[in-house]
C-alpha positions in Angstrom: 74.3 -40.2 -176.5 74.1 -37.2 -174.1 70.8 -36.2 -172.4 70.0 -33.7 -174.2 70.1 -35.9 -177.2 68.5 -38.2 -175.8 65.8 -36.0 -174.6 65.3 -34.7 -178.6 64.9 -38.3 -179.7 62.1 -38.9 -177.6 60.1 -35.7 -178.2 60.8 -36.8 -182.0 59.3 -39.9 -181.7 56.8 -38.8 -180.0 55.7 -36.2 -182.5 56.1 -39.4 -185.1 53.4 -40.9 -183.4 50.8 -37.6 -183.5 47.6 -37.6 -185.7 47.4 -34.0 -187.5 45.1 -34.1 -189.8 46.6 -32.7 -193.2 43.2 -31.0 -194.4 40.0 -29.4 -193.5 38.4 -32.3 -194.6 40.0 -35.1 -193.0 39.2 -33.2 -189.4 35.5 -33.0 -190.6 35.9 -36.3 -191.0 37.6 -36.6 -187.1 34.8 -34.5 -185.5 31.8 -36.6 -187.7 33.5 -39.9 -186.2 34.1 -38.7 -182.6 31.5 -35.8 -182.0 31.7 -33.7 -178.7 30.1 -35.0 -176.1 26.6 -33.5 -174.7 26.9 -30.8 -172.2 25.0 -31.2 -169.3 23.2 -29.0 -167.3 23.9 -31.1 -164.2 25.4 -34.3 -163.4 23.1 -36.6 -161.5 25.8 -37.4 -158.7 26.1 -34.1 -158.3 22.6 -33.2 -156.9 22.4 -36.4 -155.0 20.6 -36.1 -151.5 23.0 -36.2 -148.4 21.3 -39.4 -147.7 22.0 -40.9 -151.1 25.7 -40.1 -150.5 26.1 -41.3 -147.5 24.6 -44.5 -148.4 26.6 -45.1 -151.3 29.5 -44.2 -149.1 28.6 -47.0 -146.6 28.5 -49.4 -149.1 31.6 -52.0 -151.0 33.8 -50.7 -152.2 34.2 -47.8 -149.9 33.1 -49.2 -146.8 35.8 -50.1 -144.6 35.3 -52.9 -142.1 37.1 -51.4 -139.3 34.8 -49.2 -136.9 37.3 -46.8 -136.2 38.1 -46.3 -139.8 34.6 -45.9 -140.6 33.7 -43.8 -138.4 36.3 -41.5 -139.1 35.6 -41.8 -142.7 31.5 -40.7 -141.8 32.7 -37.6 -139.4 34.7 -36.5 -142.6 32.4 -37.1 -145.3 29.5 -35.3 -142.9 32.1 -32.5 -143.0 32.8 -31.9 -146.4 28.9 -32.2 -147.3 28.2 -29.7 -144.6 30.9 -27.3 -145.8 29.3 -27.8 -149.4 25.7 -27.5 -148.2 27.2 -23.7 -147.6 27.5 -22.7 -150.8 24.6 -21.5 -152.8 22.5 -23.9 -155.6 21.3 -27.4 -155.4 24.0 -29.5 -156.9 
């Protein structure tokens, strides 16, 4: 079998494998079982205090026991929340 070949038989069989529904009402029936999710006006993580991020930061299993690892780890994460506290908003 060359590549090429090769490569077509895959892509088949991978199509073989592909839900489609065949009519309007079987994907009614798709988005009635799995509905969209809820869009959010913010994530909670995302509008986190620098102090709750930090602590979670510090804490298994991020937290490295090493001291020299950790503290470059802290000089970095004070860094990126510094360069994000630039930006405008609250998240």
């Amino acid at each position: 079998m060359t590549e090429a070949a090769g490569t077509s038989a895959r892509v088949k069989r991978r199509s073989e494998h592909s839900y489609r529904p065949t009519s309007v009402h079987a994907a009614e029936e798709l988005k009635h079982r799995f509905p969209p999710r809820v869009v959010l006006v913010r994530w909670p993580a995302t509008a986190a205090s620098r102090a709750t991020v930090l602590r979670r930061l510090a804490m298994p299993p991020l937290a490295c026991e090493d001291a020299h690892t950790r503290q470059v780890q802290d000089l970095g994460v004070r860094a990126v929340l510094d360069w994000l506290a630039e930006f405008p908003g609250d998240s």
